[in-house]
C-alpha positions as CSV (number, residue, x, y, z in Angstrom):
1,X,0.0,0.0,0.0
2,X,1.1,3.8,-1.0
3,X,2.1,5.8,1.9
4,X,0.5,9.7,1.9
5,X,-0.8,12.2,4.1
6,X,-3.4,10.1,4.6
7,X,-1.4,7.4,6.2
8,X,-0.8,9.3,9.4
9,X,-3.4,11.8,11.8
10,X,-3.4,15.4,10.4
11,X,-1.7,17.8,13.0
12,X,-2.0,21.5,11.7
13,X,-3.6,23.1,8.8
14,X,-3.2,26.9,7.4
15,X,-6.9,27.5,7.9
16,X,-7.4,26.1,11.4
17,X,-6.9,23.2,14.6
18,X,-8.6,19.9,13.9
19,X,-9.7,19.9,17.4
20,X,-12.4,22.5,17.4
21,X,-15.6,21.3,19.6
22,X,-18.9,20.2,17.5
23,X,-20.9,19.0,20.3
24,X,-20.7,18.1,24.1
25,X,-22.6,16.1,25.9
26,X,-24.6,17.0,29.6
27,X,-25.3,15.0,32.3
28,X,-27.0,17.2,35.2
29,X,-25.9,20.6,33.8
30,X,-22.2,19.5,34.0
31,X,-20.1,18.6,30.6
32,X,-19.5,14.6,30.7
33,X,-18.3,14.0,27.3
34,X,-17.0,16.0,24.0
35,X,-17.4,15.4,20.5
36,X,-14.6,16.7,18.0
37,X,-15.3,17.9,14.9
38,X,-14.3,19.1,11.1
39,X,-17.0,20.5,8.7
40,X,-16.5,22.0,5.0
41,X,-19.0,23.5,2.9
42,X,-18.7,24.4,-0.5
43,X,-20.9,27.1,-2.6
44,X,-22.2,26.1,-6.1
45,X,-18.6,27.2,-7.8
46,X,-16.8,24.5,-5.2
47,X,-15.5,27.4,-3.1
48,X,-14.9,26.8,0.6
49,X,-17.4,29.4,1.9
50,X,-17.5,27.9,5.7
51,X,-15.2,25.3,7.9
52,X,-14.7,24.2,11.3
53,X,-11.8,22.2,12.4
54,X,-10.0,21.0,9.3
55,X,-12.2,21.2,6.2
56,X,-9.2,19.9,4.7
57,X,-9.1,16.6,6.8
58,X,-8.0,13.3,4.5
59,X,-10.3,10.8,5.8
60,X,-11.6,7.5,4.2
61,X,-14.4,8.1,3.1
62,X,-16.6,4.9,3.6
63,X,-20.8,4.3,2.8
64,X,-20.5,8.2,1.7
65,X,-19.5,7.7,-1.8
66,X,-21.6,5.2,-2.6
67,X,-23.5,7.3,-5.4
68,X,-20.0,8.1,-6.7
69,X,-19.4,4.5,-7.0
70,X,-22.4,3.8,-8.9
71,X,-21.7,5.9,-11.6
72,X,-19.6,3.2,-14.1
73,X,-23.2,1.4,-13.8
74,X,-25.0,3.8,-15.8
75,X,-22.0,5.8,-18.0
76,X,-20.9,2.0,-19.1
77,X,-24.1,1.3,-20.4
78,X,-25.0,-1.3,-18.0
79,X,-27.6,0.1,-16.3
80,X,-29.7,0.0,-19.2
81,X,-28.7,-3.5,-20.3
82,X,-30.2,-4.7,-17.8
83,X,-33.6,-2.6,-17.2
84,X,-32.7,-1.3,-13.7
85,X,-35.0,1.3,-12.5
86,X,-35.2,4.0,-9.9
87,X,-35.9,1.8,-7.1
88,X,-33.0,-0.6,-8.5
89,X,-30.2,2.2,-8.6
90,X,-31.7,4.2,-5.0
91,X,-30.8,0.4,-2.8
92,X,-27.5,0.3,-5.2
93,X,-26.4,4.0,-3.9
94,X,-27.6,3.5,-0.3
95,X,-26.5,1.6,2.7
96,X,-30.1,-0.1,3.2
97,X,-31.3,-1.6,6.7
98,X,-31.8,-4.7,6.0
99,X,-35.6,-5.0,5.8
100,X,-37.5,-7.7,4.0
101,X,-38.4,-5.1,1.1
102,X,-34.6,-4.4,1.0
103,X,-33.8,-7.8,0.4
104,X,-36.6,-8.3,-2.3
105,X,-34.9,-5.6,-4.2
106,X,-31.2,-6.5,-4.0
107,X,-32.1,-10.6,-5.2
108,X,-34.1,-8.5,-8.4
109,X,-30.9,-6.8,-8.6
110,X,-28.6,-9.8,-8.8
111,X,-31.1,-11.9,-10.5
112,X,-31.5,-9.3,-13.7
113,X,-27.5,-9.3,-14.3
114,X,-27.9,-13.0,-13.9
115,X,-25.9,-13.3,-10.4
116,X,-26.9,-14.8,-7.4
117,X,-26.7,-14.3,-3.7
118,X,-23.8,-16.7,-3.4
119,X,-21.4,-14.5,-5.5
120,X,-22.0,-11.4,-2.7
121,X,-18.8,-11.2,-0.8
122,X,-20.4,-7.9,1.2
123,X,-20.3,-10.6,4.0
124,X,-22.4,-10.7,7.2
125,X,-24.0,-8.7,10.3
126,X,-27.2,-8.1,12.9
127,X,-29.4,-6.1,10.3
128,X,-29.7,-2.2,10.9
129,X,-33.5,-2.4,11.4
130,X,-33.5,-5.4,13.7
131,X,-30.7,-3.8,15.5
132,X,-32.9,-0.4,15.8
133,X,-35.8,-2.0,17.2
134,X,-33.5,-4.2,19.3
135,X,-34.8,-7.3,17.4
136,X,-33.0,-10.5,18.1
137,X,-32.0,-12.4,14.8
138,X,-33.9,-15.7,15.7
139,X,-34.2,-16.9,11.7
140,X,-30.1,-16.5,10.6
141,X,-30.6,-12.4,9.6
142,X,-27.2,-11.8,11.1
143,X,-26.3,-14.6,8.3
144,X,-28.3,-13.3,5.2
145,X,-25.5,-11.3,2.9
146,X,-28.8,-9.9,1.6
147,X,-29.2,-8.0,4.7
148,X,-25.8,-6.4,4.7
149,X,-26.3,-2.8,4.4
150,X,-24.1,-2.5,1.7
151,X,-25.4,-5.8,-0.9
152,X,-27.4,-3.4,-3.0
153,X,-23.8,-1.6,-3.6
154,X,-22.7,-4.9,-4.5
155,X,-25.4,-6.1,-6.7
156,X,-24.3,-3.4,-8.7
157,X,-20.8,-3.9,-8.7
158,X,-21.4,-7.4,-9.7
159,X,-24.0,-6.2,-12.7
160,X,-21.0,-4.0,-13.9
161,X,-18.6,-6.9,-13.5
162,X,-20.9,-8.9,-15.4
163,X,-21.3,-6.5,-18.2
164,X,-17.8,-5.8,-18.4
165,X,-16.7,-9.6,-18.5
166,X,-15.2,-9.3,-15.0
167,X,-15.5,-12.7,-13.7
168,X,-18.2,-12.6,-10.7
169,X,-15.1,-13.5,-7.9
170,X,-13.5,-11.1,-9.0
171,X,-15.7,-8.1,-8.6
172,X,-13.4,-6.2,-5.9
173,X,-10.6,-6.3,-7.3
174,X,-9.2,-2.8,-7.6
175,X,-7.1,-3.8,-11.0
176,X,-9.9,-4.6,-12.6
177,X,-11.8,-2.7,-15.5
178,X,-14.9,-2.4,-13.2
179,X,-13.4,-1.3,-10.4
180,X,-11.0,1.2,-11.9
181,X,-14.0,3.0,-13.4
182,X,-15.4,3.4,-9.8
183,X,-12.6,4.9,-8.5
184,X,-12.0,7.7,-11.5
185,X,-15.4,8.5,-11.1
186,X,-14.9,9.6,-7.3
187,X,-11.9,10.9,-8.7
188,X,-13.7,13.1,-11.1
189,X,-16.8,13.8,-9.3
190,X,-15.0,15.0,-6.5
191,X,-12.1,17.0,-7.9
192,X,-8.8,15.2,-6.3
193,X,-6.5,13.4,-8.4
194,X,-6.7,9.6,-8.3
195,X,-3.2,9.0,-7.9
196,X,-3.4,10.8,-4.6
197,X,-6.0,8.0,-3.4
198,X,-4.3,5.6,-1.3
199,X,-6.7,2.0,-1.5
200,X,-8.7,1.2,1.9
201,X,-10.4,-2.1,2.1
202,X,-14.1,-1.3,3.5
203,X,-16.4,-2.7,6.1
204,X,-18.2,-5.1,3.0
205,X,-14.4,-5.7,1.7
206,X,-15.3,-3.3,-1.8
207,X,-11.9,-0.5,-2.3
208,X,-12.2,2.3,-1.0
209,X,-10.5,5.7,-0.7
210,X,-9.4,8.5,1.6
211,X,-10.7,12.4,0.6
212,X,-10.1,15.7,2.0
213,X,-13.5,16.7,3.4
214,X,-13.6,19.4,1.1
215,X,-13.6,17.5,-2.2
216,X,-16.2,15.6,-0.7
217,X,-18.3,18.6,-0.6
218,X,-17.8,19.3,-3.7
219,X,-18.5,16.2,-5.0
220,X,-21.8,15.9,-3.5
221,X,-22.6,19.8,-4.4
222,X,-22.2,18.5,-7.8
223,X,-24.3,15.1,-7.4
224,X,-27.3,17.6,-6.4
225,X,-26.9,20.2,-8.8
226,X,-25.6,18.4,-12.5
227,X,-27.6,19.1,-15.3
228,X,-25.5,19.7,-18.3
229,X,-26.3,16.6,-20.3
230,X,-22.9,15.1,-20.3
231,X,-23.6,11.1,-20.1
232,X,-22.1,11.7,-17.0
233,X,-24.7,14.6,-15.5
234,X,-27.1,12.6,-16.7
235,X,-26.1,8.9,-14.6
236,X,-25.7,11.8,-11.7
237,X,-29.1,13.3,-12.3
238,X,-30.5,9.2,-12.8
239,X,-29.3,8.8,-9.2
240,X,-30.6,11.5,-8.0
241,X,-33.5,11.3,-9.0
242,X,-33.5,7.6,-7.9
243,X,-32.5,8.7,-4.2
244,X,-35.2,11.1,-3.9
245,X,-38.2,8.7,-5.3
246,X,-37.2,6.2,-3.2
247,X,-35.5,6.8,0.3
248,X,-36.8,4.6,1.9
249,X,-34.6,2.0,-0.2
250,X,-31.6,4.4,-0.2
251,X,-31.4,4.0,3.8
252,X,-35.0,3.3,5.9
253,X,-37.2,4.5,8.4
254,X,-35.5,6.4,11.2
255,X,-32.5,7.0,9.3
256,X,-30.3,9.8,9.3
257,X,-30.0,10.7,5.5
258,X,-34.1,9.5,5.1
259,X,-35.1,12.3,7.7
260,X,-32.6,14.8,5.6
261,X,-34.0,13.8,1.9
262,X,-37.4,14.1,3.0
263,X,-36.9,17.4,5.2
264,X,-36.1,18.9,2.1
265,X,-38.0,17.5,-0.6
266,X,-36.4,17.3,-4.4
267,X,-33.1,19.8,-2.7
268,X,-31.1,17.4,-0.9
269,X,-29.2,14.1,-1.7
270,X,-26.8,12.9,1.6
271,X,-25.0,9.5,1.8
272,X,-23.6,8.7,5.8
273,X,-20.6,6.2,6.3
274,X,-18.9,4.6,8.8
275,X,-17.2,6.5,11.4
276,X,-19.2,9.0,11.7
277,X,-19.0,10.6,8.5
278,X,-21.8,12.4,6.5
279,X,-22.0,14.3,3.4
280,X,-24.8,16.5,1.8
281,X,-25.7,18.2,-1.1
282,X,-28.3,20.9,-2.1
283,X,-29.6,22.2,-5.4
284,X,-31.3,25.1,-4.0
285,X,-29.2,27.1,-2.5
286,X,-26.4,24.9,-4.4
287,X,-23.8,24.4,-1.7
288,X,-21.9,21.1,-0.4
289,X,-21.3,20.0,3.5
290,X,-19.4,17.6,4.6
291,X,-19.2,16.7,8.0
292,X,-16.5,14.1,10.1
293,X,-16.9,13.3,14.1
294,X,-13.1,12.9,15.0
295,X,-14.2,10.0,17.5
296,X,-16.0,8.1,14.7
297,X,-18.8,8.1,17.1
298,X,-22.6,9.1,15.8
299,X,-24.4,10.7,18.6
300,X,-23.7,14.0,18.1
301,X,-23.7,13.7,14.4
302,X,-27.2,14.3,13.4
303,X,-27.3,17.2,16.0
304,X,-24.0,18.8,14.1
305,X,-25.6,18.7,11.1
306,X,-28.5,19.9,12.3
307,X,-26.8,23.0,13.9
308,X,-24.9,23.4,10.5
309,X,-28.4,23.7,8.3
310,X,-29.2,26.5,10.7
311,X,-26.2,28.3,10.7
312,X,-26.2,28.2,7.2
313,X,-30.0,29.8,6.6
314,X,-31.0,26.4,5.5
315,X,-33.6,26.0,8.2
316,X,-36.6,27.8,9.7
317,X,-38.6,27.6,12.3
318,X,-38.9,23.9,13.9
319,X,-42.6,23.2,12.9
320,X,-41.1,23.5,9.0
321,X,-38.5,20.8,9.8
322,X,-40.3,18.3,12.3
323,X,-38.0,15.3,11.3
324,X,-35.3,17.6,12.5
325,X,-36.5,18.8,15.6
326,X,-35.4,15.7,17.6
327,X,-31.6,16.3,16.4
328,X,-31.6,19.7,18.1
329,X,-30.8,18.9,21.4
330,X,-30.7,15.0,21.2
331,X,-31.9,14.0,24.6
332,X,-29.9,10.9,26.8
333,X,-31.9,8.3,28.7
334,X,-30.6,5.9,31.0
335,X,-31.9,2.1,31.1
336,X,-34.9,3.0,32.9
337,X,-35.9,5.5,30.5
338,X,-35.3,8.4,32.8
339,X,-34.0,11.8,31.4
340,X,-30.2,12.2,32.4
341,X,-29.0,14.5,30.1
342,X,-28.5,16.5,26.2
343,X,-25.9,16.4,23.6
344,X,-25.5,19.9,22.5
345,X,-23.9,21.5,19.5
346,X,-21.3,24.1,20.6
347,X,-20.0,25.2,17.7
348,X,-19.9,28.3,15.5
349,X,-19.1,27.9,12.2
350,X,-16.2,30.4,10.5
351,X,-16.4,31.8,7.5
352,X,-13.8,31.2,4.6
């Protein structure tokens, strides 16, 4: 593996300290706990308007780019080979939780490219929706590959190996056609020169790639706002429109990016990823975010981001943005259900 800058922690940057505060968290009036934090956001042009911490942070960048990684599916042609659809492409893009619609989706998927559960090497875990309602997995769930959060990325990656002539076992690979495509299009989409990209082996075991929170931005600013009717604005608008129509597939109830998409209906597309990492993108005002929780922890992340829209003018009063409200000032119960305390943002954002 390459060595770079993002091979060791980041200790200075001309624009800031990466250990600015985002949130802490109160337990009887008295601070307990604190949450680190860097944010970027970009304007429509890919200018650095606002930051916190270092909006320049190299980070993998997990789940987020999973619409960035769907991209060789449609410019290749494949998409359209074989017939996928909105709700195909939205489950492909998202990090799904697992649910029996979820899984009916993903087996279409694989069975249209003419693959089969057995080739998914996503592997296992407790699925997200059985693990949010503290459901126990009685029936081998926690065994399906179906209901990995991330098989609908790889029924895709295995419909491009297929169309490509990538043999199905070999569908990760990083040297192969398939997967070189995915990684120019991150490259592209998000402005940072694939050579820079050092390779990361994910959660599900797919490549994947370390970017400066600020290309991240970008890149997602982009995703919400291409319309130019290059092949490639129009697989971005395809997912797009994909991720609004069906968000529910993209992630599921009670999720963090389906309570963004649908608190701003037809404006927003927003991928989370692992360790604490979130990325958003509006058409209207056209602006990028991306935001990273330095402990990898997700608490306080829905309450950053929360604080962020607002300090940005994105948000009004809280009877506009319900689904928000309860990311405010996220409240802490203990195992009895008794109140014991708040995370709270405590951050001010500076301007570029």
């Amino acid at each position: 593996m390459s060595t770079s800058s993002a091979d060791s922690p980041r200790t200075d940057t001309p624009l800031g300290s990466i250990a600015d505060i985002g949130a802490v968290v109160l337990r009887g009036g008295q601070m307990e706990a604190i949450h680190y934090a860097s944010i970027a956001v970009v304007d429509g042009t890919g200018k650095l308007t606002h930051w916190l911490g270092d909006p320049s942070l190299i980070t993998m960048m997990r789940s987020s780019i999973k619409p960035f990684q769907l991209m060789p599916l449609l410019t290749s042609g494949a998409a359209d080979r074989f017939a996928f659809g909105d709700r195909n492409l939205s489950i492909m893009a998202g990090s799904h939780s697992g649910t029996d619609e979820h899984v009916a989706v993903v087996r279409e998927n694989l069975s249209r490219a003419d693959n089969d559960p057995g080739m998914l090497k996503c592997g296992t875990h407790w699925p997200i929706e059985m693990q949010n309602e503290q459901i126990y997995p009685t029936h081998g769930e926690d065994r399906d590959p179906l209901r990995h959060n991330c098989s609908g990325k790889h029924s895709g990656f295995l419909a491009l190996a297929r169309h490509l002539g990538v043999g199905p076992g070999m569908y990760l690979d990083p040297d192969t056609e398939g997967q070189r495509l995915v990684k120019q299009a991150i490259a592209d989409w998000c402005e940072y020169a694939p050579e820079k990209m050092a390779l990361g082996i994910d959660g599900c075991s797919a490549p994947n790639y370390p970017l400066p929170l600020a290309n991240l931005a970008i890149g997602f600013m982009k995703l919400a706002t291409a319309d130019n009717g290059t092949p490639a604005a129009k697989a971005a608008s395809r997912i797009r429109q994909a991720m609004m129509n069906y968000p529910v597939l993209f992630s599921g109830n009670n999720r963090l990016d389906y309570h963004f998409m649908q608190s701003f209906p037809g404006r927003v597309v927003c991928k989370g990823g692992a360790e604490s990492l979130q990325a958003i993108g509006f058409a209207d005002p056209p602006l990028g975010i991306a935001v990273k929780i330095h402990d990898g922890g997700f608490r306080a992340l829905g309450a950053i981001c929360a604080e962020t829209f607002r300090q940005l003018g994105l948000t009004g009063t809280a009877a506009d943005f319900p689904l928000l409200k309860s990311y405010e000032r996220p409240e802490i119960h203990n195992n009895a259900g008794l109140l014991t305390g708040y995370i709270v943002p405590s951050f001010k954002l500076r301007k570029a």
